[in-house]
PALOKE-494140 format. One record per atom (N, C-alpha, C, CB): atom name; residue in three letters; x, z, y. Coordinates in steps of 0.1 Angstrom, whole numbers. Atoms other than C-alpha are relative to their C-alpha. Last residue first. Glycine has a CB too. Example, Ala and Ser with C-alpha at 12.3 -4.5 7.8 and 13.67 -1.06 7.14 Angstrom:
BEGIN
['N','ser',[-9,0,-11]]
['CA','ser',[137,71,-11]]
['C','ser',[-8,8,11]]
['CB','ser',[4,-14,5]]
['N','ala',[9,0,-12]]
['CA','ala',[123,78,-45]]
['C','ala',[9,0,12]]
['CB','ala',[-10,12,0]]
***
This chain:
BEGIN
['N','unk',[7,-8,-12]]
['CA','unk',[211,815,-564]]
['C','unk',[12,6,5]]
['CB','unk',[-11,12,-4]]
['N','unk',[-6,12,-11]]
['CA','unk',[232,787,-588]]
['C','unk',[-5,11,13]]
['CB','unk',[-9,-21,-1]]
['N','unk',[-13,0,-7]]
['CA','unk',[239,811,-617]]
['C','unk',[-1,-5,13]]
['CB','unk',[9,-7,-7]]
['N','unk',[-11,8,3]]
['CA','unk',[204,811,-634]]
['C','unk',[10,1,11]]
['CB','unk',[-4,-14,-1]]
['N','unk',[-8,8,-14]]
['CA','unk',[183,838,-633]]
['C','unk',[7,-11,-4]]
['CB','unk',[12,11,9]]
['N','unk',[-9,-5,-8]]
['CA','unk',[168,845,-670]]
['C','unk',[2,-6,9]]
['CB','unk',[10,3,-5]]
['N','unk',[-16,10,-1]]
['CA','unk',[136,832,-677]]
['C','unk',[9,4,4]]
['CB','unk',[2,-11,9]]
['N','unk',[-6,-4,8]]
['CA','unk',[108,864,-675]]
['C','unk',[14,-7,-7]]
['CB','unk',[-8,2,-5]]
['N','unk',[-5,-14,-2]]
['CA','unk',[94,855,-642]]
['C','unk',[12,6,-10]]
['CB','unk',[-13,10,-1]]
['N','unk',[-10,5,-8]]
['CA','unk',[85,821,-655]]
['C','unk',[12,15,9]]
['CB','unk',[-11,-11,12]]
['N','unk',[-7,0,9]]
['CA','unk',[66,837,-682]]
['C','unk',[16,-8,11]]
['CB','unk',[-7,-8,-14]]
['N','unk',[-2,-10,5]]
['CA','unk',[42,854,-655]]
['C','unk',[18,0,-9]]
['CB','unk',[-15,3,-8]]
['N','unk',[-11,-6,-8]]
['CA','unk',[46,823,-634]]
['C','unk',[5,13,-5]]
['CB','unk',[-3,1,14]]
['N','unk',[-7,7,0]]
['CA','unk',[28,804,-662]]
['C','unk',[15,10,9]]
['CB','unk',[-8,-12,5]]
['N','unk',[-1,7,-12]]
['CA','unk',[1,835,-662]]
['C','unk',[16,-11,-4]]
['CB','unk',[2,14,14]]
['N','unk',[-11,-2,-9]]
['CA','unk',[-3,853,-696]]
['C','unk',[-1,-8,13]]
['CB','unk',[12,-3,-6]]
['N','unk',[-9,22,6]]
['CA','unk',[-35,859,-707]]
['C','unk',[13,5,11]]
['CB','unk',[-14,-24,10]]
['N','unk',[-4,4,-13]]
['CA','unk',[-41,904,-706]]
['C','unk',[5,-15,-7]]
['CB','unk',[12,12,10]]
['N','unk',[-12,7,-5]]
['CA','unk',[-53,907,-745]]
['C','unk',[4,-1,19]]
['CB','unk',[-1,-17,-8]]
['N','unk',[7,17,5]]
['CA','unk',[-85,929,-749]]
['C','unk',[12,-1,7]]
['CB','unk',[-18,-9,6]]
['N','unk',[-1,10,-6]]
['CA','unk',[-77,967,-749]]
['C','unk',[-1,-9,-1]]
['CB','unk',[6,-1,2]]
['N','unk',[-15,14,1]]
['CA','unk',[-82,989,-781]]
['C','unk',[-5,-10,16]]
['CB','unk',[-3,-17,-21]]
['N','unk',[-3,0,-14]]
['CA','unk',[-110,1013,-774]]
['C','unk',[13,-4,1]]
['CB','unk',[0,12,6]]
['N','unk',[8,11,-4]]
['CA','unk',[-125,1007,-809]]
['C','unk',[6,0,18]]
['CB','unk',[-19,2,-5]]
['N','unk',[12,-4,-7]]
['CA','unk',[-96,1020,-828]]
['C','unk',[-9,-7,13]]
['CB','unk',[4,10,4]]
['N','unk',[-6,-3,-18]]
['CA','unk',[-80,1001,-851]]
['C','unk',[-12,8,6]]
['CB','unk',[3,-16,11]]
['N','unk',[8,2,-10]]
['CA','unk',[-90,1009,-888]]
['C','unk',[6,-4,13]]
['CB','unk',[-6,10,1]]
['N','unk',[0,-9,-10]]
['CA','unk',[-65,1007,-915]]
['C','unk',[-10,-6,10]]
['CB','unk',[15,3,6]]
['N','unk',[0,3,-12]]
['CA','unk',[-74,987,-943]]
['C','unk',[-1,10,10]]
['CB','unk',[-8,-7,1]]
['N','unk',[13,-3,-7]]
['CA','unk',[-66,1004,-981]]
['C','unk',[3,-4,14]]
['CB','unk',[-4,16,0]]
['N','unk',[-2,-13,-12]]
['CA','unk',[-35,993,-993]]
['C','unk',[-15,-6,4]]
['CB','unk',[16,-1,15]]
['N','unk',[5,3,-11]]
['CA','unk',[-39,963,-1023]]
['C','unk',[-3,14,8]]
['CB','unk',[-13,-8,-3]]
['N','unk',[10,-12,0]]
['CA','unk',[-16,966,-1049]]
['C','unk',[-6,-2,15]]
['CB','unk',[9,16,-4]]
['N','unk',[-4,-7,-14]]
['CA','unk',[-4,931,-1058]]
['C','unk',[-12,11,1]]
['CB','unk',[-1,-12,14]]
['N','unk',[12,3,-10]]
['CA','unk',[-1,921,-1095]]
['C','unk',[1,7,8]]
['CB','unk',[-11,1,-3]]
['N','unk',[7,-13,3]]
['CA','unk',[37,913,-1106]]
['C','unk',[-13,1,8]]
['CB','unk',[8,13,3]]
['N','unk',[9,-3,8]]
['CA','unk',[42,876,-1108]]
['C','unk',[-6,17,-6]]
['CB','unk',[4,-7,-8]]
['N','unk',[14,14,1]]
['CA','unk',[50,867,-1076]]
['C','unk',[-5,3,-14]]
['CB','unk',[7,-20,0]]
['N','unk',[10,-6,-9]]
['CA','unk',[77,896,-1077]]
['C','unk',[-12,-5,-2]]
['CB','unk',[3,-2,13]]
['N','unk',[6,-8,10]]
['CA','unk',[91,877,-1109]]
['C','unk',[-10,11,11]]
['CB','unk',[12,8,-10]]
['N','unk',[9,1,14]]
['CA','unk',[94,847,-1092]]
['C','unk',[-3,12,-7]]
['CB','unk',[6,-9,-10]]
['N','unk',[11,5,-6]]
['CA','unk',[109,859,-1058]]
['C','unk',[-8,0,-13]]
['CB','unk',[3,-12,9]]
['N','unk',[6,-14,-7]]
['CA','unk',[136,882,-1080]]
['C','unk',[-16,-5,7]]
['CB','unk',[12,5,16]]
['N','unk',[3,-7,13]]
['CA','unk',[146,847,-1096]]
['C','unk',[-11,14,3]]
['CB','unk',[16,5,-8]]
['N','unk',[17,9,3]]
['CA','unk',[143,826,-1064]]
['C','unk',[-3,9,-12]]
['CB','unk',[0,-21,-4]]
['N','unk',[7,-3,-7]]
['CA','unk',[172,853,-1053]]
['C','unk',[-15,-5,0]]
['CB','unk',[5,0,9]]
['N','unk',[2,-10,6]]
['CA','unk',[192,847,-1084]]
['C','unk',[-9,9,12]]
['CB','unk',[14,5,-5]]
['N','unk',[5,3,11]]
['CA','unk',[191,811,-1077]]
['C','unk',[-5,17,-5]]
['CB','unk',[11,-8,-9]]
['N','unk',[-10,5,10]]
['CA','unk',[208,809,-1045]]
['C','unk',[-13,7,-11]]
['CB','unk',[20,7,0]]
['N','unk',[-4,-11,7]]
['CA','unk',[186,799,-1015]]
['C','unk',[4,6,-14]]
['CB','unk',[-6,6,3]]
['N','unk',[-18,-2,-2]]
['CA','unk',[199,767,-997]]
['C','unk',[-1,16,-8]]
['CB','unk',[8,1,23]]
['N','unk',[-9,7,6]]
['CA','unk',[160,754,-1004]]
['C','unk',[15,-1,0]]
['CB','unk',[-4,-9,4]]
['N','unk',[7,1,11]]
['CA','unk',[141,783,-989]]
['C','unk',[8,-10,-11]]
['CB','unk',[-13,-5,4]]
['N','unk',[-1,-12,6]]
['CA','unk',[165,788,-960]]
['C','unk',[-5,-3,-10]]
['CB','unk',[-4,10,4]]
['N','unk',[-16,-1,4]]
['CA','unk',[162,752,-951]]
['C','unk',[2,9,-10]]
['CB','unk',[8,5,11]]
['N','unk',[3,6,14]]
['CA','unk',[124,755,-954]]
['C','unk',[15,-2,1]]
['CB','unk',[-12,-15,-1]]
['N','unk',[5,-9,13]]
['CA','unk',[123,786,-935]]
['C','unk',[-1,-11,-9]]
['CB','unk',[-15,9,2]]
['N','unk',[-14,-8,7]]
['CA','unk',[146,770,-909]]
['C','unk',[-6,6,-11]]
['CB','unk',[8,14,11]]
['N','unk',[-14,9,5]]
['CA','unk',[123,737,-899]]
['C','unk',[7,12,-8]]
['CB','unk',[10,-8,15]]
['N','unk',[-10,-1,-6]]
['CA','unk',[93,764,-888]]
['C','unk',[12,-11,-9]]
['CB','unk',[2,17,1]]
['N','unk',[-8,0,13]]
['CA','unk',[58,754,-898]]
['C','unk',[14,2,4]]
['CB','unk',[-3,-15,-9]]
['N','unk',[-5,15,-3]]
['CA','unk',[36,767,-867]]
['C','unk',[8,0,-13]]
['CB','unk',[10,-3,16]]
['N','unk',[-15,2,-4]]
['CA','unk',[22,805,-875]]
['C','unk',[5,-18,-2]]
['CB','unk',[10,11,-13]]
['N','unk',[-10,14,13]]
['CA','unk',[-15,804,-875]]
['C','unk',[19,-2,2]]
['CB','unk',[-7,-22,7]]
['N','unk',[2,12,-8]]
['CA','unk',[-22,842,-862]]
['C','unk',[8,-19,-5]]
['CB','unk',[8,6,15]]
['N','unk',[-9,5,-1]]
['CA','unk',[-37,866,-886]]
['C','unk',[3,-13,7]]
['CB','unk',[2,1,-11]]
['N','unk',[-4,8,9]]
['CA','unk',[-63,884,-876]]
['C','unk',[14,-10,3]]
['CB','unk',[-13,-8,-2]]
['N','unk',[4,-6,11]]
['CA','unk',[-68,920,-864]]
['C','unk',[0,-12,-7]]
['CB','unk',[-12,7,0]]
['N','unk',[12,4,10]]
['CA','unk',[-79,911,-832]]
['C','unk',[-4,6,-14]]
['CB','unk',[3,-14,-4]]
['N','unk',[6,-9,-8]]
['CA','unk',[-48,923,-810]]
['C','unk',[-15,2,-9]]
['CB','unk',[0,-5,17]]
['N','unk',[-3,-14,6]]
['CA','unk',[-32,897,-835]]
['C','unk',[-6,14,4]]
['CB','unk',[13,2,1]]
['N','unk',[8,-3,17]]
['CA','unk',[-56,868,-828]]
['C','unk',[7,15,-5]]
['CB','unk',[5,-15,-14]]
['N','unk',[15,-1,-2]]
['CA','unk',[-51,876,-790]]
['C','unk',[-6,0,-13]]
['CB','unk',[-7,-12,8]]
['N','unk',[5,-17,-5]]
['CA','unk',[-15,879,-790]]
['C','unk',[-12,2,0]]
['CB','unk',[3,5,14]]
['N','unk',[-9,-10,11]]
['CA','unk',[-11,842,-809]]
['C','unk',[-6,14,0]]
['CB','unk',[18,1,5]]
['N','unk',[9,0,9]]
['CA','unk',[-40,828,-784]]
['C','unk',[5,12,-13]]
['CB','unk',[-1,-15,-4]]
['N','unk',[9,-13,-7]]
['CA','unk',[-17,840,-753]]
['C','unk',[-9,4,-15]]
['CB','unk',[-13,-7,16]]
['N','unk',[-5,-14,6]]
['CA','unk',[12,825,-775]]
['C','unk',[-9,8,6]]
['CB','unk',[16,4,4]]
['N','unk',[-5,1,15]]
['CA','unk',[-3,787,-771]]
['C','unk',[4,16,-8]]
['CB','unk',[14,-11,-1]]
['N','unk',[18,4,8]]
['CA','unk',[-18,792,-739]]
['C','unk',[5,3,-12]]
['CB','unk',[-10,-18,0]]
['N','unk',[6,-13,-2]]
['CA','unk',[18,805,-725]]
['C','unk',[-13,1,-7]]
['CB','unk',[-1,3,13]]
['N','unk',[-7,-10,11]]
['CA','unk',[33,773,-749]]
['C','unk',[-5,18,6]]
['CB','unk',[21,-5,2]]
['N','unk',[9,0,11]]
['CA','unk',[12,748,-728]]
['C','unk',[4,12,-11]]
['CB','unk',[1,-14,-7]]
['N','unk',[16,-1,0]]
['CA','unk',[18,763,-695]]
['C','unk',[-7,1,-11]]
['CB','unk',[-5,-9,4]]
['N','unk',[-2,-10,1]]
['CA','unk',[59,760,-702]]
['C','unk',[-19,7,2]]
['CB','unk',[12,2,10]]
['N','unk',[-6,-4,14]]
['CA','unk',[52,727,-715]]
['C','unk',[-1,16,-1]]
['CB','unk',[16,-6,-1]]
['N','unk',[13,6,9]]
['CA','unk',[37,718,-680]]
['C','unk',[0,9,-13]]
['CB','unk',[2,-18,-5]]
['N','unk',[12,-7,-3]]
['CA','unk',[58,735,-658]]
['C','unk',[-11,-2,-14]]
['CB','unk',[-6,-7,14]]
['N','unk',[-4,-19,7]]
['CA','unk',[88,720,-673]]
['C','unk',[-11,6,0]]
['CB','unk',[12,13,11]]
['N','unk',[2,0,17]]
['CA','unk',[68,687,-670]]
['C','unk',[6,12,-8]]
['CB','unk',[7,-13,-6]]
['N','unk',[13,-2,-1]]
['CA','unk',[63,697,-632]]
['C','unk',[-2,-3,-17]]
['CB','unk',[-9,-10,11]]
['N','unk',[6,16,-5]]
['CA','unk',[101,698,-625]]
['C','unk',[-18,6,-8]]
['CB','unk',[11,-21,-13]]
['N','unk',[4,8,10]]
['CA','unk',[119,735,-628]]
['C','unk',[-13,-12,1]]
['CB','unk',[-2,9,-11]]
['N','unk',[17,-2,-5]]
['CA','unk',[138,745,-600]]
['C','unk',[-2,-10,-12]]
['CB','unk',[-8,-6,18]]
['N','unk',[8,-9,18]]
['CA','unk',[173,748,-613]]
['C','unk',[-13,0,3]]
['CB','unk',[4,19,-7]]
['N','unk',[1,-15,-8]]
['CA','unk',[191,738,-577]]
['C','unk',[-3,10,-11]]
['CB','unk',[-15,2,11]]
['N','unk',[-15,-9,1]]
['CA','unk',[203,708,-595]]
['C','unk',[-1,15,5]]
['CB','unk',[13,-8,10]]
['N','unk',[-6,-5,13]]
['CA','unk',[169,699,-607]]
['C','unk',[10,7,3]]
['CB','unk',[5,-8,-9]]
['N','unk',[3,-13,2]]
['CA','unk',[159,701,-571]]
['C','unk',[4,4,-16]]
['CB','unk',[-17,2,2]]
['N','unk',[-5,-9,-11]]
['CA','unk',[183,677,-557]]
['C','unk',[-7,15,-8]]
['CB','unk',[-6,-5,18]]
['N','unk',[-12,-3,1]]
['CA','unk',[176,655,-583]]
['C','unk',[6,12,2]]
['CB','unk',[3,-6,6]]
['N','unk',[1,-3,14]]
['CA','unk',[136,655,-581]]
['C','unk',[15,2,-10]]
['CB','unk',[-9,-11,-6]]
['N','unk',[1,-13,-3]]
['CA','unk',[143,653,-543]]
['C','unk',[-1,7,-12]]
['CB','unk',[-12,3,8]]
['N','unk',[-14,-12,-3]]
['CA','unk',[164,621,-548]]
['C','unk',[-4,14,0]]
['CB','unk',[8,-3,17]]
['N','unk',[-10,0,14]]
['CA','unk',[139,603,-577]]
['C','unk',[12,15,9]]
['CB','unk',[10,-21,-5]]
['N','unk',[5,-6,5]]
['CA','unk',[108,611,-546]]
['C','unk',[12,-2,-15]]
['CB','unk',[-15,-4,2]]
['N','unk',[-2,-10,-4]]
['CA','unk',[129,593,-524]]
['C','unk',[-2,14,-8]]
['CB','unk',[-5,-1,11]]
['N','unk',[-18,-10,-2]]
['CA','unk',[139,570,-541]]
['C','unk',[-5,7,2]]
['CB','unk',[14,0,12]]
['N','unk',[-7,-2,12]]
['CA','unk',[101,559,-552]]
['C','unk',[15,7,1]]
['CB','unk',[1,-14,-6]]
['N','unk',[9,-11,7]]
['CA','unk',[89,562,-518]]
['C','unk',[1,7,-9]]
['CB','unk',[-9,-2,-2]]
['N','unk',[-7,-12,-4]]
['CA','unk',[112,541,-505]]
['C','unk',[-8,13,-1]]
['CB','unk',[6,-2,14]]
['N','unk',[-11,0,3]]
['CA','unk',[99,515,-531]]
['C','unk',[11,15,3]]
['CB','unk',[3,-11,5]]
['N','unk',[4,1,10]]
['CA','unk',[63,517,-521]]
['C','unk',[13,8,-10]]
['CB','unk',[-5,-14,0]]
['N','unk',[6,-15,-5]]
['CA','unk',[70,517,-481]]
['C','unk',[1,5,-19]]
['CB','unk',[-21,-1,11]]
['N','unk',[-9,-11,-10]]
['CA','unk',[91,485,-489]]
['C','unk',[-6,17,0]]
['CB','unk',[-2,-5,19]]
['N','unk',[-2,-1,12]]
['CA','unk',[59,472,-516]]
['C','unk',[13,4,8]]
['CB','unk',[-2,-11,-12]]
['N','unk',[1,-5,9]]
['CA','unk',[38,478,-487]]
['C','unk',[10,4,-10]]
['CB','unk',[-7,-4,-2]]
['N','unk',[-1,-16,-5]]
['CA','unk',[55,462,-459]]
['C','unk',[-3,16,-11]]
['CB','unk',[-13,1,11]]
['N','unk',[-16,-5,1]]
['CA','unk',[61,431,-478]]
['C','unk',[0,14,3]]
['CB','unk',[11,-8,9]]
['N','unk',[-5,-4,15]]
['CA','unk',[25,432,-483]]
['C','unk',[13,5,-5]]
['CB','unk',[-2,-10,-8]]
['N','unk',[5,-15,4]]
['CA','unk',[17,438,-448]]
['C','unk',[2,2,-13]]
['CB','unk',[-14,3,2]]
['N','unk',[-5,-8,-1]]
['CA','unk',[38,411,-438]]
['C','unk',[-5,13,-6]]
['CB','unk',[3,-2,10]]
['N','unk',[-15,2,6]]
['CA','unk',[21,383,-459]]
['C','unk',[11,19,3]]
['CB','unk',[8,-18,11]]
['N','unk',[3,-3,15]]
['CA','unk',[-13,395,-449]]
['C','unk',[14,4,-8]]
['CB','unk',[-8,-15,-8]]
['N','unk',[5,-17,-1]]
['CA','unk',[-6,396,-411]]
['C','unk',[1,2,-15]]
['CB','unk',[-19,4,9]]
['N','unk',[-13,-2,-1]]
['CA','unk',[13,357,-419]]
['C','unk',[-2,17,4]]
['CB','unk',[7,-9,11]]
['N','unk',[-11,-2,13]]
['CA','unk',[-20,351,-439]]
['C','unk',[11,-2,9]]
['CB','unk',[0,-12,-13]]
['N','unk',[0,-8,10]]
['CA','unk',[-40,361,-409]]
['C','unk',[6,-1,-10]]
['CB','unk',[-8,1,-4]]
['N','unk',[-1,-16,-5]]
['CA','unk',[-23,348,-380]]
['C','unk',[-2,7,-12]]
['CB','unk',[-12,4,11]]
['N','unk',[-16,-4,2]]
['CA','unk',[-23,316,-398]]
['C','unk',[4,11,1]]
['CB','unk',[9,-5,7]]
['N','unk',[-1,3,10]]
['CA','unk',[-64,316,-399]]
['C','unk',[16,3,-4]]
['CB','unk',[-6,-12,-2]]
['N','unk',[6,-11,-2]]
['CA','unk',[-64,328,-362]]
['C','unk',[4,1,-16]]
['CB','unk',[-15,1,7]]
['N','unk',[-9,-12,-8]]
['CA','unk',[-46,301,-354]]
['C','unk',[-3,9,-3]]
['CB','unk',[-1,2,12]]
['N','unk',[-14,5,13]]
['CA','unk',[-67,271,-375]]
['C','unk',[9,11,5]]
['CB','unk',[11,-20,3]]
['N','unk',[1,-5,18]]
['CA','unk',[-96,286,-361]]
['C','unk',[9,-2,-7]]
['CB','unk',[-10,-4,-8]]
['N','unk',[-4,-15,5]]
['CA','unk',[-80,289,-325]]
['C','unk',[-5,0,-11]]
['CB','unk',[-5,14,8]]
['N','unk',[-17,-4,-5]]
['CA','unk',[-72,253,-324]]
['C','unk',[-3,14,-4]]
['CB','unk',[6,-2,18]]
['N','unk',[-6,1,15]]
['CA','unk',[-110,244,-342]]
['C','unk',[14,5,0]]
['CB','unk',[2,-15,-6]]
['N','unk',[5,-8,8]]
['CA','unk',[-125,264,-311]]
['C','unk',[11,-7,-12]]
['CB','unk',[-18,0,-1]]
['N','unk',[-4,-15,3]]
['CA','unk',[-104,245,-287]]
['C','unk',[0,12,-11]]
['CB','unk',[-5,4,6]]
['N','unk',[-10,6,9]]
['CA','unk',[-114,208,-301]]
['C','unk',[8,19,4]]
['CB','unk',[11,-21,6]]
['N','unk',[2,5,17]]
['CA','unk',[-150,220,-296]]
['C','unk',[11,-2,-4]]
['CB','unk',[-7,-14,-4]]
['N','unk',[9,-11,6]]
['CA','unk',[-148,234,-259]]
['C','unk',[6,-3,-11]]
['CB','unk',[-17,0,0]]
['N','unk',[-10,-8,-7]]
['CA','unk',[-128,203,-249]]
['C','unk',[1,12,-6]]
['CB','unk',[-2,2,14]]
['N','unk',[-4,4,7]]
['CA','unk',[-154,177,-263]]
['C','unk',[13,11,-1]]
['CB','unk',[1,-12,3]]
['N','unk',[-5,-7,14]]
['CA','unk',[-176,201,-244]]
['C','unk',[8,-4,-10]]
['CB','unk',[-10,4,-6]]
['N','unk',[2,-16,-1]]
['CA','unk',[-162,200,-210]]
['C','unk',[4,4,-15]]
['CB','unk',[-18,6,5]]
['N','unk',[-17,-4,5]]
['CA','unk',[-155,162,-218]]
['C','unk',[5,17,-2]]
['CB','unk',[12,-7,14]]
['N','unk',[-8,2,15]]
['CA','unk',[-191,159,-225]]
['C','unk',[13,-1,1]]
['CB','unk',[-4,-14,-8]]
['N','unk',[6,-7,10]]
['CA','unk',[-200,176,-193]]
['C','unk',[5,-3,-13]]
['CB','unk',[-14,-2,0]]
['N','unk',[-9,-13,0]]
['CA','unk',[-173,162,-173]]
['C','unk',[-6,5,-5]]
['CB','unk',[4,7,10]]
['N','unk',[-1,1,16]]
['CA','unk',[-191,124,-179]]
['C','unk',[9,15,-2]]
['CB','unk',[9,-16,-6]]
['N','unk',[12,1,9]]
['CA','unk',[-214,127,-148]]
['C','unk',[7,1,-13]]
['CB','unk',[-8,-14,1]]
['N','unk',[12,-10,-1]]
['CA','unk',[-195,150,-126]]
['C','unk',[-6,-6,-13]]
['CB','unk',[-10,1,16]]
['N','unk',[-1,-18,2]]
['CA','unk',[-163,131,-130]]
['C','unk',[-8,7,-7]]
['CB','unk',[-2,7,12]]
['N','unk',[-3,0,13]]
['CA','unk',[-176,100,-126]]
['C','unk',[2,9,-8]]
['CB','unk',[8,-6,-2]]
['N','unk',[15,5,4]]
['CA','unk',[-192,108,-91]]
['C','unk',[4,2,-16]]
['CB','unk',[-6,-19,6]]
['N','unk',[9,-13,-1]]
['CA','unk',[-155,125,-83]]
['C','unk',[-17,-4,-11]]
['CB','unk',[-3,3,21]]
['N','unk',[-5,-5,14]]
['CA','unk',[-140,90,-95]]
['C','unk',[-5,20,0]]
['CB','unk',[21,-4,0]]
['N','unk',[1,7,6]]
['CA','unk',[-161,70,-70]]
['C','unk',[3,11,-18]]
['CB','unk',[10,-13,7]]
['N','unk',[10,-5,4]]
['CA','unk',[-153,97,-43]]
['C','unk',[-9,-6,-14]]
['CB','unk',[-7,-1,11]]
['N','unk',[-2,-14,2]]
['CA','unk',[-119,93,-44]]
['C','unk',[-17,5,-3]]
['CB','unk',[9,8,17]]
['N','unk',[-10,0,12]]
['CA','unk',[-117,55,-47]]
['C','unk',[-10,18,-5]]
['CB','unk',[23,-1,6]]
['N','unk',[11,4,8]]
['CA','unk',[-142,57,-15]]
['C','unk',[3,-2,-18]]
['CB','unk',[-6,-14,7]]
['N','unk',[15,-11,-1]]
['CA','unk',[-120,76,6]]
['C','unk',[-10,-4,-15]]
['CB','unk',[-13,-5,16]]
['N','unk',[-5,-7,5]]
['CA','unk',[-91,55,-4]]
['C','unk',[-8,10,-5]]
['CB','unk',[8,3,5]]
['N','unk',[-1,2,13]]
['CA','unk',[-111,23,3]]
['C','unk',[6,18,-8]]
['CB','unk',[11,-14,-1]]
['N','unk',[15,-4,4]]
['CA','unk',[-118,42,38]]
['C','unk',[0,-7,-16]]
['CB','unk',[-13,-8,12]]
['N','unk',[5,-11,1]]
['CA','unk',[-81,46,43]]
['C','unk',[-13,4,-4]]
['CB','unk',[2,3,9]]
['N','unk',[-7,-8,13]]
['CA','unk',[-69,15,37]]
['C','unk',[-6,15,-1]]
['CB','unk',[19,0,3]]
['N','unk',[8,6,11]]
['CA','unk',[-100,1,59]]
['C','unk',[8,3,-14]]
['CB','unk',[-1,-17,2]]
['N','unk',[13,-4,3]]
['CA','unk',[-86,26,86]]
['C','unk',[-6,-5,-14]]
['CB','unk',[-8,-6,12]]
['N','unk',[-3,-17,3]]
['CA','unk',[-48,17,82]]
['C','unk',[-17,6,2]]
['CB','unk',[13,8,16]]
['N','unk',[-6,-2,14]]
['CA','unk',[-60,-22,84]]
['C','unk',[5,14,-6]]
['CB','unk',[13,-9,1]]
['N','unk',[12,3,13]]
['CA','unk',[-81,-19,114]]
['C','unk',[6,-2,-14]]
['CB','unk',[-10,-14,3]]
['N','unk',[11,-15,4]]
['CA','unk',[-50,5,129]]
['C','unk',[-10,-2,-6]]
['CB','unk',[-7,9,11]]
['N','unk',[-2,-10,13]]
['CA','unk',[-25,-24,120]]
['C','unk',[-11,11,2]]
['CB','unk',[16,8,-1]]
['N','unk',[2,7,13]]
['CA','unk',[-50,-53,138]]
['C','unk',[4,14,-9]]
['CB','unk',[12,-15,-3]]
['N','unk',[16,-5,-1]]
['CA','unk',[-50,-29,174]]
['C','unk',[-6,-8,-20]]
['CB','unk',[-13,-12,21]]
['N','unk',[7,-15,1]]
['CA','unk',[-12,-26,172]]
['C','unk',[-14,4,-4]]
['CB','unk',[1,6,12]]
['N','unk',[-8,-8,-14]]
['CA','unk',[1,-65,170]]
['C','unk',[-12,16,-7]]
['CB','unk',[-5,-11,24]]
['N','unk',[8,-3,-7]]
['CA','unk',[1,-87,136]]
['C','unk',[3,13,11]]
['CB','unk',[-11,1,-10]]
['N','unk',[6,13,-8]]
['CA','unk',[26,-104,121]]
['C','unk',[-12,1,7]]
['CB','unk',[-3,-12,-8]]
['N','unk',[-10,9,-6]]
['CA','unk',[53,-79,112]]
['C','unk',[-13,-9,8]]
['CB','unk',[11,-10,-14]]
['N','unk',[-10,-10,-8]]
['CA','unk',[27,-49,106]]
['C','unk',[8,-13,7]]
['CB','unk',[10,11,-12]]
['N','unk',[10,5,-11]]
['CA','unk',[4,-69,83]]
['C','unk',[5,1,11]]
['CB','unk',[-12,6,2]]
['N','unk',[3,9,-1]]
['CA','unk',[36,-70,60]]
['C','unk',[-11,-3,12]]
['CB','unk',[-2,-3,-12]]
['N','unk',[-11,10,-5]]
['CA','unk',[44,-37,65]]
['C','unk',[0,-11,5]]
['CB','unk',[6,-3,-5]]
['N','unk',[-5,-1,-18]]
['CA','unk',[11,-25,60]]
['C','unk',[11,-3,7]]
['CB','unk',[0,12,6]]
['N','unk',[13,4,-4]]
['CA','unk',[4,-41,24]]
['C','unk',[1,4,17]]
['CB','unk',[-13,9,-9]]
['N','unk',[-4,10,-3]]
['CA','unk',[45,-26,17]]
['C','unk',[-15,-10,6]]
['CB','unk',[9,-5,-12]]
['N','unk',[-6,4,-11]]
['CA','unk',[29,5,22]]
['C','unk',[7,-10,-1]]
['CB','unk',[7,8,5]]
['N','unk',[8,0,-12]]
['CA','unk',[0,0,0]]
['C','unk',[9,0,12]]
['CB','unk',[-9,12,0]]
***
């Protein structure tokens, strides 16, 4: 456009370039309003073509977001999971070495206070308590010499005199159970206190 007034410029005098700088000017005008008008009418469907291709941007976004939130949180987990596991191997270290006894000591030592409460309870009773099969009485039994199975066998065959039953008396106590920490109490110290 400025070479278009240049040119008019050389060959025409002052009052020509200002009707040419006006009529450039009112085309400009009218350019401007031309493409405003257009604007307005087709800026709705570009609005919402606009709208529409947004929404799919953040659904594809949102969607990544979540499986890269997913991803980390899993790693996060099986981290958190792991140092969980040391930690809980180093305190179960640390306390063995102290002598604190672990929860399966506990345990055992639980089952075996039940186990001997019952013992004291059938004898306090008056009946005999089941004795477990012991490994050394069948050693002993089978390592013993010949002239002592002899004695056994002829015992065994004299008949047994049966003693009259002693009474207990009826204001006999009822077993006290033991407590875990009762028998725990009774462990010797160990060295490390």
């Amino acid at each position: 456009m400025g070479k278009k007034l240049k040119e008019l410029a050389g060959d025409v005098n002052e009052n020509q370039l200002a009707s040419t700088v006006k009529e450039s000017a009112q085309q400009i005008w009218l350019a401007g309003l031309g493409a405003f008008a257009k604007a307005q009418e087709e800026g709705g469907k570009v609005f919402d073509a606009l709208v529409k291709e947004g929404e799919t941007i953040q659904a594809k976004t949102r969607k990544m977001t979540d499986e890269k939130i997913a991803d980390v949180a899993g790693k996060a987990t099986g981290t958190w999971d792991r140092l969980e596991q040391v930690f809980e191997d180093r305190v179960a270290r640390a306390l063995g070495s102290l002598g604190v006894p672990s929860k399966q000591d506990i345990d055992k030592l639980s089952k075996r206070v039940v186990d001997l409460s019952a013992a004291v309870q059938a004898l306090t009773e008056g009946k005999p308590a089941a004795k477990p099969a012991s490994p050394r009485t069948t050693v002993k039994s089978a390592t013993r010499p010949a002239a002592s199975v002899a004695q056994a066998v002829t015992a065994a065959a004299k008949p047994a005199v049966r003693k009259p039953a002693v009474r207990k008396a009826a204001t006999a106590k009822p077993a006290v159970p033991v407590t875990p920490a009762d028998v725990l109490n009774t462990l010797p110290k160990s060295g490390a206190e």
